[in-house]
N, C-alpha and C positions, 0 to 999 in steps of 0.2 A: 622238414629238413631232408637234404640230400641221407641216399644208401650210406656213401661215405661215413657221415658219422653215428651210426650205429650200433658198433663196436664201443668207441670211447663214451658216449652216451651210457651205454649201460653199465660200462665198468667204473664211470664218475658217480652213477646215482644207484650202485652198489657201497662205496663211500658214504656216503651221503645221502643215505635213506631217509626219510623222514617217520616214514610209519603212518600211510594215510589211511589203508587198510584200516587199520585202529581207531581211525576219529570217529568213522562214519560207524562203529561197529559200540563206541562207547555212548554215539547219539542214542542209538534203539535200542540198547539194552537198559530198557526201563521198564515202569508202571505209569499208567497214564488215569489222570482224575478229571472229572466233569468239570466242564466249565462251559459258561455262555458267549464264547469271546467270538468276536465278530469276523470270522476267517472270511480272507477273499474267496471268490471262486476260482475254478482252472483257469480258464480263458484270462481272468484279468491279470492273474501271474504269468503266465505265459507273454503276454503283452509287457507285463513290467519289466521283466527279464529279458526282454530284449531277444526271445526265440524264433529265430525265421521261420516266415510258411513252409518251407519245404521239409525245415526240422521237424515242423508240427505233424508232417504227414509223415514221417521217420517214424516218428512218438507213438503215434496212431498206430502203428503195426507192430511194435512191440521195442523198437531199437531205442537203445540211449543215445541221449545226447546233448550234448554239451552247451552250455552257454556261458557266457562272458561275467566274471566277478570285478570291478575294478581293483587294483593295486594300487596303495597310495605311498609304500617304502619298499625300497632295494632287495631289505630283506623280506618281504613277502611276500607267498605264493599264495596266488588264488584262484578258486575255478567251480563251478557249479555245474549240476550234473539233474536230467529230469527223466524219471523211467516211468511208462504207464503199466499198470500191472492189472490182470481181471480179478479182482478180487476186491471186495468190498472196504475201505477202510476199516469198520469192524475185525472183519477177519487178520488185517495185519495186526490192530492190537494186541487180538486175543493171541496172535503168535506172538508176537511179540512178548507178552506177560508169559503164554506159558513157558518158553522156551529160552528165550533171552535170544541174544546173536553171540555176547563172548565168547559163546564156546565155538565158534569155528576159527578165530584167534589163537592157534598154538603156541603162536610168542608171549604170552600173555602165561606166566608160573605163578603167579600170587594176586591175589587182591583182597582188597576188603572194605566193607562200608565203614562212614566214618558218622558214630551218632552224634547226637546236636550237642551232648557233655562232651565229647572223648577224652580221654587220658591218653599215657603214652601206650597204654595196652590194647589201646586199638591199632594202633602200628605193629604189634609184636610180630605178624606174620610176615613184612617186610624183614628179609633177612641177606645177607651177600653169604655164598659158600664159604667154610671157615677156611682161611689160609688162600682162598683165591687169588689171581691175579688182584681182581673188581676189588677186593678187599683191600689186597694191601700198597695198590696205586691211594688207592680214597684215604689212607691213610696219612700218604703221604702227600697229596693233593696241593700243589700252589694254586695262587692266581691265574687264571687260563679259560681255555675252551674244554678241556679234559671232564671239567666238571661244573654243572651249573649251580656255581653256590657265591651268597655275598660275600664282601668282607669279613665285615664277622663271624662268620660261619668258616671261612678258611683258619682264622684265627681260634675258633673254637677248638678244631680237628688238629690242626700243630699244636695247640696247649695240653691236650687229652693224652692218657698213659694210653697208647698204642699196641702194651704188651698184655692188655685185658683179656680174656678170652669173651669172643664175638662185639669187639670195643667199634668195630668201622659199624654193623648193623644196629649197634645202638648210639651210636653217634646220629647215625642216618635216621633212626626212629627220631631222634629229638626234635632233628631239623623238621621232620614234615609233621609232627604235634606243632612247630614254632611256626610254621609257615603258615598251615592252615589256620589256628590261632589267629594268625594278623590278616590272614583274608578274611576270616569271619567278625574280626572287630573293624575293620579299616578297607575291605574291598580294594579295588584299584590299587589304589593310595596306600596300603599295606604288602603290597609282594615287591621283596625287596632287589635291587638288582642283580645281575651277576656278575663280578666283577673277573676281566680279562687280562687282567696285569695291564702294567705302566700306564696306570692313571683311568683307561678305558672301562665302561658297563654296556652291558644289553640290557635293556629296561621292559621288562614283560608287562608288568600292569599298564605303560603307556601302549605299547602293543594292541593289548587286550582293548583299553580303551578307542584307541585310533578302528579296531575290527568294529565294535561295536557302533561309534557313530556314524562308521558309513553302513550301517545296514538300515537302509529305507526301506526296507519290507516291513522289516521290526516297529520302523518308528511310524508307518505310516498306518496297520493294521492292529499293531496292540504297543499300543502310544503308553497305555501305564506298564505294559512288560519288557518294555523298551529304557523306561526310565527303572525302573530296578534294576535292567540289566548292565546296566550304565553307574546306577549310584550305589550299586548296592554295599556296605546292608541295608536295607529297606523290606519295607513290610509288602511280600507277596500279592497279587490280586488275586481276585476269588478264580476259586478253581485251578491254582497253580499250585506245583509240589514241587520242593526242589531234595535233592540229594547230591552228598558226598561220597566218594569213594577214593581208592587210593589201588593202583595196580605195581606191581614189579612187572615189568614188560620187557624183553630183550629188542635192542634195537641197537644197529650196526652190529649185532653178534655181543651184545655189552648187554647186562642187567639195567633197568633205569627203573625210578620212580616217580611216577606219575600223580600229579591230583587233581581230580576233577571237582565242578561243580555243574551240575544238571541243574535245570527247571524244565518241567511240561506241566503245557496248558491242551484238554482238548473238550472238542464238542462231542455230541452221539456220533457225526461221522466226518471228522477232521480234529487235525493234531498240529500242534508245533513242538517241535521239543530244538533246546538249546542246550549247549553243553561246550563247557571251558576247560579248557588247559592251563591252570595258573601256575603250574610248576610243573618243569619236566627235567628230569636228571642230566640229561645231555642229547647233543644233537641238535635240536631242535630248542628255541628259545618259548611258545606258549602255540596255543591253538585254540580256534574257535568256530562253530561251525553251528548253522542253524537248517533243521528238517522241518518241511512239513507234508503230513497229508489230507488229500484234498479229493474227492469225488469228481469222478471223468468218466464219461461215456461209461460204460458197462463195469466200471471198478474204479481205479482210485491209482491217483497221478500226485509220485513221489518228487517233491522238490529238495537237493541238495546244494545247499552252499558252504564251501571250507574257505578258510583264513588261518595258514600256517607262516610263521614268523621264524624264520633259522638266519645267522651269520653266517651258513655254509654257501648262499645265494647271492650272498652280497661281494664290493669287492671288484678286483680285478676279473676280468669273465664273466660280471654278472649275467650278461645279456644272454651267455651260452647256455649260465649254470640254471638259468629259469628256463629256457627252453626246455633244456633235458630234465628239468623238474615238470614242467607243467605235461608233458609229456608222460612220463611214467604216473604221473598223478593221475590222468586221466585212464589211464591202462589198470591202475588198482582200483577206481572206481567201478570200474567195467568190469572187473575182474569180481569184484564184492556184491553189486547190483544183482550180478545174471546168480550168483549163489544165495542171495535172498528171494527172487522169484523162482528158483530150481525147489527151496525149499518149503515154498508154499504152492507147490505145484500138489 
């Protein structure tokens, strides 16, 4: 894009953050378990993904760079991103186990794992400041974009005595024990929509499902981790681990809450890790994004691909509002990449 719009670009997609930083940052922060799974090589990814020669030789000397994710709706952004690093894939593991990435995430004030029982006391550390704004909007919360919640869930929140002391944080606990709940029993087919007033929904699980079957990497290199990731619940393949978590994350300058679900699958020296956004407080309607690593020349060549899903792209200007997304997207990948190989320098 022209100089020109440089200015309204970053003041729209100050608006209108998504928070990509955070996806790529919720991928790695894991534990990874053995598995026999038959990862491609660099070069055939490289080829599948459609990375020109010339980027190859970009790649090669250290630069990131970009390649193309298809888009199949209005509302989402997508983009894939490959950085070669000297370091052995072993060694990102073991940083990665020891260290985690979360913690260069400032936005990020609470989180917590959620185990395979939980109650509502594994939500207890999601809390909104007492008498806050964030509280006592959600209190009072219609039908809208204000807040990502269904019907019933608005319905919930106007029925509840509002003059409880900390009544919005335990309202909010209920909903993400109720949410996660119905992904863990009903996958997809269980996260319910969000309803936007006058009669309209954003529909995350169709979302999530639509990210998932266009990923031909998934379906063409781990065909059984492809089809859990698609139907699930369904019973893991060997050597895969999955976890839950749940973050309080500020995004547009707002509290939100967050629920993930991870799987990783890896060998002695490559990795894939997948990791969902089936509920997101606001902003953004779901997120999905799959890593992996892979052996190259002298260390180990990182593949990123995101699939972020917002109504704030959709729309009147769509065509503008994705440019200046896919734009700034690329500038936080770049920005999170060079601070992961800074780290293991």
């Amino acid at each position: 894009m022209s100089n020109q719009y440089r200015t309204p670009k970053y003041t729209l997609l100050q608006k209108h953050k998504i928070g990509y930083r955070m996806m790529l940052i919720l991928a790695l922060c894991s534990h990874f378990s053995l598995s026999s799974a038959n990862m491609p090589n660099a070069q055939t990814l490289i080829q599948q993904l459609g990375i020109q020669q010339q980027d190859v030789a970009n790649l090669n000397q250290g630069q990131i760079v970009f390649f193309n994710v298809a888009e199949s709706e209005e509302i989402e952004l997508a983009a894939g991103a490959a950085m070669y690093l000297q370091a052995s894939p072993s060694q990102i593991m073991s940083y990665i186990n020891n260290n985690g990435l979360i913690s260069i995430d400032t936005a990020v004030t609470a989180s917590g794992a959620i185990p395979s029982q939980a109650t509502l006391a594994a939500f207890n550390g999601f809390n909104f400041q007492p008498g806050s704004n964030e509280a006592t909007n959600f209190l009072a919360a219609t039908p809208g974009s204000q807040f990502n919640l269904s019907t019933q869930e608005f319905q919930t929140i106007q029925a509840a005595n509002s003059a409880l002391p900390g009544a919005a944080s335990q309202l909010y606990q209920t909903i993400l024990l109720q949410r996660w709940q119905a992904y863990r029993q009903n996958g997809l087919n269980g996260i319910a929509p969000y309803d936007r007033g006058d009669g309209t929904e954003a529909n995350p699980g169709g979302e999530l499902q639509t990210a998932t079957q266009n990923n031909s990497v998934l379906a063409t290199y781990f065909p059984d981790l492809y089809n859990v990731w698609l139907n699930y619940p369904a019973a893991l393949p060997a050597g895969a681990v999955e976890k839950f978590f749940w973050l309080n994350r500020q995004v547009q300058s707002r509290p939100t809450a967050v629920l993930v679900h991870r799987i990783i699958m890896n060998t002695a020296n490559s990795g894939v890790i997948l990791s969902r956004q089936f509920y997101a407080g606001h902003s953004y309607n779901s997120n999905q994004i799959t890593v992996a690593f892979l052996p190259y020349l002298n260390g180990t060549l990182i593949f990123y691909a995101n699939k972020t899903f917002t109504d704030q792209v959709g729309g009147f200007g769509s065509s503008f509002k994705h440019s200046i997304g896919e734009d700034k997207e690329q500038s936080d990948m770049t920005q999170l990449m060079n601070s992961f190989r800074n780290a293991l320098q």
